[in-house]
N, C-alpha and C positions, 0 to 999 in steps of 0.2 A: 668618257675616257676611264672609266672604273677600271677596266681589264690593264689599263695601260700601269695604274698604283702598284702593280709586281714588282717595277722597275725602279721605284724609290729609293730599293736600297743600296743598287747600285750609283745612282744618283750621289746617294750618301757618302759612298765610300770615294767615288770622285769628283768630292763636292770643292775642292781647292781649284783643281785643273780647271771644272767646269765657271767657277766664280772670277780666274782668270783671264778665262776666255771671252766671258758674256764684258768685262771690263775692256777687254782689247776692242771686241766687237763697239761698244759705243765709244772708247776714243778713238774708231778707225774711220767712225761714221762722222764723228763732229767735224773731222778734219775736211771729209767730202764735202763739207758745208762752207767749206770757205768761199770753196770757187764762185758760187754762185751771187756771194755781196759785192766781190774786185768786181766780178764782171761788171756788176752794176756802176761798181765806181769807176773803171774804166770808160765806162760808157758815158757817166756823167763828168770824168776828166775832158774826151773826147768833146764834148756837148760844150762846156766851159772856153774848152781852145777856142771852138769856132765859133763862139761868142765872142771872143776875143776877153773874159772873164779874166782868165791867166793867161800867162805868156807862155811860148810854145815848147819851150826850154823846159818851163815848170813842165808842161804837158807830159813831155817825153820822158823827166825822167819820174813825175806819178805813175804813167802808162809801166815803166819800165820795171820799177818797184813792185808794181801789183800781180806783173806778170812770174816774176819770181815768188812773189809770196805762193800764187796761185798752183805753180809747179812746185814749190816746196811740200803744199800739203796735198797736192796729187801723191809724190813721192812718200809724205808719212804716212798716208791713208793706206797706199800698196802694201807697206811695210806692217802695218800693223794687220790689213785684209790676210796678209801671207800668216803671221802667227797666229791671226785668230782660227786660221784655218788647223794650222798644225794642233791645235789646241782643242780645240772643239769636236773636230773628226777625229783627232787621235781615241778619244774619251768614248764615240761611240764606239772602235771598232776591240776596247777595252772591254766595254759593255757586251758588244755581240761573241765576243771570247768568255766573259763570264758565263753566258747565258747559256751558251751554247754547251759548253762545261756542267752546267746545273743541270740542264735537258736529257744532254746523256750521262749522267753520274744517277738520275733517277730511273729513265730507261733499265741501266743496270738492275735497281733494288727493285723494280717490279717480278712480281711471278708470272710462270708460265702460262697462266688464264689469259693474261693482257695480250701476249703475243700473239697467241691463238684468235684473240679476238681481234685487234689492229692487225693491218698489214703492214707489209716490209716499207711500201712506197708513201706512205703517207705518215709512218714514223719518219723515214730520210727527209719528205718535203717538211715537215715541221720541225726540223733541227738544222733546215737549210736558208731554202725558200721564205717561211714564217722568222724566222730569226733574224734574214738580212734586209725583212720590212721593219721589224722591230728598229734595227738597226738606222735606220734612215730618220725615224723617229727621234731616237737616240741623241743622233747629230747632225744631222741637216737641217731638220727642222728646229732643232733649240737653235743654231747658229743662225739661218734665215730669220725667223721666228725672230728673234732678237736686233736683229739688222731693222726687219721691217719698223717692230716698236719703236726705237731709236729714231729711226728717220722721222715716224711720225708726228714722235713726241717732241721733235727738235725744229721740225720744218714748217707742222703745222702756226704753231705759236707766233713765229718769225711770219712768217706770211700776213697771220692776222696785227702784229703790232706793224708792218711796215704798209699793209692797205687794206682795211677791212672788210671794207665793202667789195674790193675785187677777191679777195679771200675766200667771205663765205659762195661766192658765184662758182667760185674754183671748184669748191669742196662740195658743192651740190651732188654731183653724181656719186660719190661713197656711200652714202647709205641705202640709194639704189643697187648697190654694187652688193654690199654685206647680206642684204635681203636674199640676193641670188642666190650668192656663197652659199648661204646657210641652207635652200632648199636644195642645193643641187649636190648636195655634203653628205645629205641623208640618202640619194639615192647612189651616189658614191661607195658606202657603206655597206648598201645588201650588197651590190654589183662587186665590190672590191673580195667580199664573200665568197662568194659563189666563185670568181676566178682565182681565189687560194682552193679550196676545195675539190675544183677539178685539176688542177696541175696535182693532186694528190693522188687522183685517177690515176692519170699519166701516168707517171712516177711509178706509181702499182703496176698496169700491164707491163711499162718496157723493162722493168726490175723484173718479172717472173717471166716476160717472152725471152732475155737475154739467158736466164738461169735454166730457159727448158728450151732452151735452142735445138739440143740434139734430137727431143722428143718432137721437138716441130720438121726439122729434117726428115726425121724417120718415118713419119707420119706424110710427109709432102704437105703441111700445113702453111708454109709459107702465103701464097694468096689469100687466104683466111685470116692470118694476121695482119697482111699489108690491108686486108678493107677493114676488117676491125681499127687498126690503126687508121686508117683515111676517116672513117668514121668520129673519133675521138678528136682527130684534128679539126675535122668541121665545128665541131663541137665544141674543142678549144676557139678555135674562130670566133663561132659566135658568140659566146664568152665574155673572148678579151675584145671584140666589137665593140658591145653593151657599152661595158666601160669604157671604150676610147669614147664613143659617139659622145658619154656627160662629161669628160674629160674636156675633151674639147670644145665644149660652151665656153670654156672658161677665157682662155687668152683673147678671142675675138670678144668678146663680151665688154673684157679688160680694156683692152687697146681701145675701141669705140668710146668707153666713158671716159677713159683720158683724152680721146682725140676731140670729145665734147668740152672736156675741161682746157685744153687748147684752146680751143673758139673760143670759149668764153673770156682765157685771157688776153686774146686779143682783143676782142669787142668790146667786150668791157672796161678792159683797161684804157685802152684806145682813146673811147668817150671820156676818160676820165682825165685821160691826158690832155686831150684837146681844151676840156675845162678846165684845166687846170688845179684839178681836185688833186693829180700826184704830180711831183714837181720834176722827176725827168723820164721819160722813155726806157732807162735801166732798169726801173723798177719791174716794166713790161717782160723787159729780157730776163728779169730776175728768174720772175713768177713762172715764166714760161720754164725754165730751168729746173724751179723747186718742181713742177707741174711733172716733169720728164726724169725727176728723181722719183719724185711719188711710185712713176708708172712700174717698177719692177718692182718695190714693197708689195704695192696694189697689186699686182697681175701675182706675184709670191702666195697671197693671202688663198689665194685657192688650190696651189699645188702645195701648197704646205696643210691646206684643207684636206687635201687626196692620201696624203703621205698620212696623219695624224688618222683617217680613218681605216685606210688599208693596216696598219699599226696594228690597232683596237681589234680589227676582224683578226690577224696574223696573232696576235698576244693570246686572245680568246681562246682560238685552237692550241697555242701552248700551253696558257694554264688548266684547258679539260685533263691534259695529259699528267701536268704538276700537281694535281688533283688527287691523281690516282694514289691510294696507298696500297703497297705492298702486304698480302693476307699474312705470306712468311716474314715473322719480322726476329731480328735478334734480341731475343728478351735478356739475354745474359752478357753482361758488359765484359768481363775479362776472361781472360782466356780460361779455357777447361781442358784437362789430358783428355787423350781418347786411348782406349784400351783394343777394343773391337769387339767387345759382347755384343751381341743384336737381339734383342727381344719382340716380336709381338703377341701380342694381347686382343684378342678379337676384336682386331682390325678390319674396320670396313670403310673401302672409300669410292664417293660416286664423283668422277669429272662434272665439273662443273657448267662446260661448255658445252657435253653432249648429254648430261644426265646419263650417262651407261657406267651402274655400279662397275666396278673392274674386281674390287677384293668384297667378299660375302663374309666375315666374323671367319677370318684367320689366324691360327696361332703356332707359333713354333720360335723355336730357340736355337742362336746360333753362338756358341762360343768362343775367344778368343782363338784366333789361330786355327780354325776349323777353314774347310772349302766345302762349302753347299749348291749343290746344282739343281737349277730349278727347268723343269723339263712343263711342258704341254703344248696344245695347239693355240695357233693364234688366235691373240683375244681372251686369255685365259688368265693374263693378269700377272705374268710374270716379268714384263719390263717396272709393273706399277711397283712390285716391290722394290726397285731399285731405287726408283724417283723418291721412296717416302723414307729410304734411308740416306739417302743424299740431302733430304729434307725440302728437294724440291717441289713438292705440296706438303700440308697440313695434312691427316685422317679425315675422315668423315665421322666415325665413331670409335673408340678403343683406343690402344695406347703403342705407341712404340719408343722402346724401351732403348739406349746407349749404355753399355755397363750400368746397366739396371736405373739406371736415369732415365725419366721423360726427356723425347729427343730435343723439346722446348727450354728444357733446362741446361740443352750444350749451348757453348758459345757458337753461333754458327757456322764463325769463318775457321775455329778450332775444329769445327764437324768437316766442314767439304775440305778444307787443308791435308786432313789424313785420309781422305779417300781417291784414289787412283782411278779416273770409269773411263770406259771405253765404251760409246756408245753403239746404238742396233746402224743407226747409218755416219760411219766417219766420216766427221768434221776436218779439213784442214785449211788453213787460211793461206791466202796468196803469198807466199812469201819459200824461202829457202827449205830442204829437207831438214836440213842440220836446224835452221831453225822453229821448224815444226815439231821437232823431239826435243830442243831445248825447252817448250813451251811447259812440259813437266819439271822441270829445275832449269832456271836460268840461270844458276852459276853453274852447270857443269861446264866439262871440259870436251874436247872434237872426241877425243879419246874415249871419255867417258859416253859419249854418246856412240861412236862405232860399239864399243861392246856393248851394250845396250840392243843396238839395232841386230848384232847377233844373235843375240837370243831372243827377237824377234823374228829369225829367219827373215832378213829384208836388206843386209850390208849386202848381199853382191848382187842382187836388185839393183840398190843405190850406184855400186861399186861398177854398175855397168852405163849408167851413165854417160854422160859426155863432161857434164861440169859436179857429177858424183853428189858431196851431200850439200854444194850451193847450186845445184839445179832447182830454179824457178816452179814453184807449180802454178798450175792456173787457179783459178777462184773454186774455190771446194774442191780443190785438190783433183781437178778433172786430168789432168796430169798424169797421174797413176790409175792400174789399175785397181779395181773393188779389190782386191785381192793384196795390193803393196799399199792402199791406204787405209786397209783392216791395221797390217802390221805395221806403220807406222806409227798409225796411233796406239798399239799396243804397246810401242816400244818409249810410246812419251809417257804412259801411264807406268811404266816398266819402274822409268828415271825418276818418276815422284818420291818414289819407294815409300811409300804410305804405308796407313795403319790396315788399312781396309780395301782391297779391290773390287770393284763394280765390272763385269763384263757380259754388256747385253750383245750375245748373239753374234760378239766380235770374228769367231770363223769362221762365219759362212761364205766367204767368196774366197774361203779356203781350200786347196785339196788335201787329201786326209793324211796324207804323207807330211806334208809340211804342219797338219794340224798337231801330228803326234809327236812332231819335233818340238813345237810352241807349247802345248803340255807340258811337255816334260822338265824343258825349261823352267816352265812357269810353277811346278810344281816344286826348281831350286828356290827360284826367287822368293817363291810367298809361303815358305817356310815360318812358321810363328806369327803370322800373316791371317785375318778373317778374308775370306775370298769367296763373293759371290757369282756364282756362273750361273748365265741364263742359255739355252742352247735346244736345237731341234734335234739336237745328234745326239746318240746317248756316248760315242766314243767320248765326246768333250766332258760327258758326265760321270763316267761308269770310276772314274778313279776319286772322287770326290767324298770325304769322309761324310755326308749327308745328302741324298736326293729325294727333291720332295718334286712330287705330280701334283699340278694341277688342273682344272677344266669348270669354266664358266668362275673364277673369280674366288673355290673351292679348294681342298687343298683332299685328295683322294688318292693318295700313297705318299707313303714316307717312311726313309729306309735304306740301307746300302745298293749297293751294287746287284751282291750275292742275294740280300734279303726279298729284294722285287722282282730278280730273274728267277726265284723259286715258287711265286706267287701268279695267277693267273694276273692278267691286268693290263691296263693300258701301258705300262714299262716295259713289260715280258713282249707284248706284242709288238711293240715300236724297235725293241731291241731283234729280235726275230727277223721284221723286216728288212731294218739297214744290213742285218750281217747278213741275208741272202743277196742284199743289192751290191755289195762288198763285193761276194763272192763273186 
């Protein structure tokens, strides 16, 4: 249970609730102890009358006494079984809201290696799935777990002070029992494994078949997913088989060595009675009683076995993840101004996930309140500059610079707070228009966002509508088209009003007409503003007080407008092209 020690300090912090609980839990159990001595004394009232021992007056009204006593502490036991419930459970489902909280609060501070390397479905099944076996751990099993000891530790003793030799008869089959438990706990453990891990599978195809539905469409893929899927389901099958099949050793296993310890107390007791070795036949009925208490602790001890290892496997896979530390981390604790000078210094950075250098020892300087446009073909490295000014990775080697600050030396959340980006493919989340552009300042106002979405070119888009800017989009904005969730997101980035603008490749599923309206625009807005433009179009560039070429990660022109359309070159040429494709 090492893996499971994570949880301690939740433990800690509802260490009151939980010490409440585990106290209710044994005065709810003592109380269930009653029944079983009246019965006995019933039974030996009964035995007495018709001995004629006492008179029948007595009889009826001991019989009548006990009967009440007996429904009394049915009634307290319910009542305290009800709190300990509220108490106990409430504690895990505390617990699986912390956790669940820590899981994705870390998610967050990972960098973009991790995501690239985990998939979407098996991050969700371990902040879902894994956490609500945690959870079971949490509090089912403390509160069972605690029931069963109690019983054991209250019922066993009494058994042995009231007949001891029909006792240890009783209790013969427990350690046969425990022996089991323990082997079949272990194979519990791989198997409980392996079926967390493929519901991770799962998770993964139906999360990326649902998100590529259209390309499965288009494609007439459908029967290729349904056997792929049929396929995975067999697979789940045999899976969650494995583990039902040692599952189910458990309760028949159960039942049989109580239904042995049964026999025995009648047999034995039986003979014991006849001899006279115990003094009434209640005792018989006691035992048999404590016997048929036992049977749910005892049958418990192995689902609380199953629960307690699925846990350990389900915790395991959460802490590889809590594991993980974050490369980018915030070395500077309080906040820092940002300006928007941008420096690099033979910059060179290789992805880690594919080893493909992206920048080769680049250098260039961008000013406050300058707009730089960075032109070439794909794969040349010019989204990479964005990322390593957003601080979305580390360099590989060399330095870049924040108002002449190593970028390690801003405060992080003071760095991406003044940058505006709009990325190469927009993001928008299921939710409202109006509140997809608020997502750049949450206090603005409806207002403040219609003129916003104006100078987006995207208000009589919205404005055409049916439900205008609380129309619904669908999940990543399937909703609109490439072209209205370009400029939606340009117009959240708009609303930031930041230090610094990021724009990868944002109008491409623009036509050029609306492009040079959004320029133009954009050229009031980010007035005293650093503004980085990435783009294939040299229109989106050719207004830009710095354009810098590059190709294979290299930086092989740099210069205005004027300066690169007078020079032969990859600028001159691409600009050539478009304006005949124009024409």
């Amino acid at each position: 249970m090492k893996e499971l020690k994570h949880l301690n300090k939740y433990f800690k912090k509802y260490w009151f609730k939980l010490f409440m609980g585990i106290l209710i839990t044994i005065i709810a159990r003592v109380f269930s102890l009653v029944m079983p001595s009246y019965v006995s004394k019933s039974i030996q009232t009964a035995e007495d009358a018709f001995a004629k021992t006492i008179s029948g007056t007595v009889a009826k009204e001991l019989l009548l006494e006990y009967i009440l006593i007996i429904i009394g502490a049915a009634l307290l036991s319910a009542l305290f079984t009800f709190l300990m419930r509220q108490t106990i459970i409430n504690v895990s489902r505390y617990i699986e809201y912390d956790l669940k909280n820590e899981v994705f609060d870390h998610y967050q501070f990972l960098n973009l290696n991790f995501y690239k390397k985990n998939r979407i479905g098996d991050l969700m099944n371990r902040i879902s799935e894994d956490v609500n076996q945690v959870r079971m751990y949490a509090g089912p099993a403390i509160m069972y777990g605690m029931n069963t000891l109690t019983m054991f530790v209250c019922i066993i003793p009494l058994m042995f002070i009231k007949a001891p030799t029909l006792a240890a008869y009783t209790l013969i089959p427990l350690p046969i029992l425990s022996v089991l438990i323990y082997q079949i706990s272990k194979i519990i453990h791989k198997r409980s494994t392996k079926v967390q891990e493929f519901l991770s599978t799962l998770s993964t195809f139906t999360q990326e078949s649902f998100s590529g539905v259209a390309v499965i469409k288009a494609y007439g893929l459908e029967p290729k997913i349904n056997d792929e899927l049929n396929g995975l389901a067999i697979q789940g099958k045999n899976t969650s088989m494995d583990l039902a099949k040692v599952n189910a050793w458990f309760f028949p296993l159960m039942i049989l060595l109580i239904g042995i310890s049964n026999i025995f107390v009648i047999y034995i007791g039986g003979r014991q009675y006849i001899n006279g070795e115990i003094a009434s036949i209640g005792i018989i009925a006691e035992f048999i009683l404590y016997v048929n208490m036992l049977t749910w602790p005892v049958a418990i001890v192995g689902w609380l076995t199953s629960i307690i290892q699925r846990a350990e496997a389900s915790q395991k896979r959460i802490n590889e993840f809590l594991k993980e530390q974050p490369t980018i981390k915030n070395e500077v604790k309080e906040l820092t101004p940002i300006e928007g000078d941008i420096t690099f210094k033979n910059v060179t950075f290789t992805y880690e996930d594919t080893n493909i250098t992206a920048l080769n020892n680049i250098s260039f300087t961008i000013k406050a309140g300058e707009t730089v446009a960075f032109l070439g073909k794909t794969g040349s490295g010019k989204s990479t500059i964005l990322d390593l000014v957003a601080r979305l990775y580390d360099v590989s080697s060399g330095t870049v610079l924040i108002d002449n600050v190593p970028i390690q030396q801003k405060n992080l959340n003071s760095l991406r707070s003044s940058i505006g980006a709009v990325p190469q493919d927009a993001f928008l989340f299921s939710d409202t228009i109006e509140n997809n552009i608020r997502f750049g300042n949450e206090n603005a106002s409806l207002q403040e966002i219609k003129e916003i979405a104006k100078k987006a070119v995207v208000h009589e888009n919205i404005e055409g509508f049916a439900k205008k800017y609380d129309t619904i989009l669908g999940e990543r904005g399937i909703t609109l088209s490439g072209g209205q969730k370009q400029r939606v997101s340009i117009a959240r980035a708009l609303l930031k009003d930041p230090r610094i603008f990021l724009f990868d490749d944002c109008l491409s599923a623009v036509d050029t007409e609306t492009e040079e309206e959004i320029l133009t625009n954009l050229k009031q807005l980010s007035q005293n503003k650093t503004t980085l433009i990435v783009s294939h179009r040299v229109s989106s560039a050719k207004n830009a007080d710095k354009i810098i070429v590059l190709e294979n990660g290299s930086i092989i022109q740099e210069g205005t407008h004027e300066q690169l359309n007078n020079v032969d070159g990859y600028y001159k040429e691409l600009y050539l092209s478009q304006l005949s494709e124009k024409e």
